[in-house]
N, C-alpha and C positions, 0 to 999 in steps of 0.2 A: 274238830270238824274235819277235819284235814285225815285223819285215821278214819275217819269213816267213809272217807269219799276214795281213800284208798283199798279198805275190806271189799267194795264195793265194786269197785274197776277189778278185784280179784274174781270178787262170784262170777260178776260178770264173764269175765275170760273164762273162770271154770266153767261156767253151765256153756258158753259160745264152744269152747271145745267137746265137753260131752255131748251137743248140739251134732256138732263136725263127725262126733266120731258114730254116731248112731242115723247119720242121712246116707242115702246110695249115691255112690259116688258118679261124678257126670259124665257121661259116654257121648262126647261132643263130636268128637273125631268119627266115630260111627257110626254115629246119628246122618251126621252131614254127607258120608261116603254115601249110606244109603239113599238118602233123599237125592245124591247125585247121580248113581247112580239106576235107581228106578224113572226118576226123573226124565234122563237120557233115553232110558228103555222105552218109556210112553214117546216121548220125541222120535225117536227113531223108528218105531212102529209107524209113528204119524205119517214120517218122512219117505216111508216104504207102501204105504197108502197112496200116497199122494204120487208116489213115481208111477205105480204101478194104472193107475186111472189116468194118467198121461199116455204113459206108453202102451199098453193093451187095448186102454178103450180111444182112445186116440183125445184124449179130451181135454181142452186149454188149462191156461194157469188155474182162471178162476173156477172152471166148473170143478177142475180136482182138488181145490182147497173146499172150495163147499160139502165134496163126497167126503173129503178128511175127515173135516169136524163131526159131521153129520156120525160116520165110521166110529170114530171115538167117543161120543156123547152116548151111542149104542153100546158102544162093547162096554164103556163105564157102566151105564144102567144096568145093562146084564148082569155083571157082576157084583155092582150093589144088589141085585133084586136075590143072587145066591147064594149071596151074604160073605162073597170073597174079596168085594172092593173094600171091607172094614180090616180083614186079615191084611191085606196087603199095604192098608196105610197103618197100620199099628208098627210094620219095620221100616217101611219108607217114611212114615211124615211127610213133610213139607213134599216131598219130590211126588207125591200123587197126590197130591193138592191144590198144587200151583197149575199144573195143565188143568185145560178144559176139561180134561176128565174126575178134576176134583169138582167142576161147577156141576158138572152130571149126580157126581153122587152127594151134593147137596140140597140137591131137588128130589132125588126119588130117596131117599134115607128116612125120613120125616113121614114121606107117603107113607114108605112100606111099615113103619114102626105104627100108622096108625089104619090100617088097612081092616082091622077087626073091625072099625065103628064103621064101614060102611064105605060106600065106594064116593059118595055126595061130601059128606060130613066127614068122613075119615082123609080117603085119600087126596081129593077136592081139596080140603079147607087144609090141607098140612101139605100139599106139593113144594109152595112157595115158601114157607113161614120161614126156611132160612136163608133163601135166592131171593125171596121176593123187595127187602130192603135193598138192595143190591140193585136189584132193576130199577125199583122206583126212583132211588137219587144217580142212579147212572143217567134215566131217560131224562130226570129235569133236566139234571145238569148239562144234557146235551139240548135241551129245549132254550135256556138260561143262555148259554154259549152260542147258539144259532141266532138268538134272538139279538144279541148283542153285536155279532158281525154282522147281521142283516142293518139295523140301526146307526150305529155307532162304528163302523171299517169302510174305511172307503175304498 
């Protein structure tokens, strides 16, 4: 029993090594520059938004955070809608994802993929289908959380 549980811990290793030697090997370091750096690049665009609606149009903290986002949620959809915000997260990943500009382009991505059936039933019915779980237990959850410091906090 013993020689078989040993042939066996062998294939094993063989076939895990032929395994090893036939997978693409993993570009972690890469992966992560990029995502750091596009990342930064969305942040800093943001950050250059937000100075410039302060300073030119004279406008407070909050109204130029509002023009920020507003800014980026556009220029995201733009470029999803050109079909350039997919090019650009296939080498960034995470780092145009994670900004507000990946929530953009997971709302109009879905649209625009189904925009042939129709603007009701196509673009309508597939705006939300990957934002819209995301909104809905964000909102309980804030309804859930209001309700309980309204109650229950003194």
């Amino acid at each position: 029993m013993d020689s078989l549980d040993l042939k066996q811990k062998k294939i094993n290793k063989e076939y895990q090594d032929y395994a090893n030697s036939l997978s693409p090997k993993s570009k972690v370091f890469k992966n992560c520059m990029m995502a750091f750096i596009v990342g930064g690049l969305i942040c800093t665009i943001g950050q250059l938004i937000n100075n410039l609606a302060k300073i030119y149009y004279g406008m407070n903290k909050e109204e130029a955070s509002t023009i920020t986002s507003i800014t980026l949620i556009f220029i995201a959809a733009l470029l999803t809608g050109l079909g350039l915000y997919e090019k650009i997260g296939k080498r960034a990943g995470a780092g145009s994802i994670v900004p507000i500009t990946g929530f953009s382009n997971s709302i109009v991505a879905p649209a625009m993929e189904h925009k042939r059936e129709g603007y009701v039933l196509g673009v309508g019915a597939k705006l939300f289908s990957i934002a819209g779980p995301v909104l809905v237990y964000g909102i309980s959850t804030s309804v859930i959380v209001g309700l309980i410091n309204c109650f229950f906090v003194k």
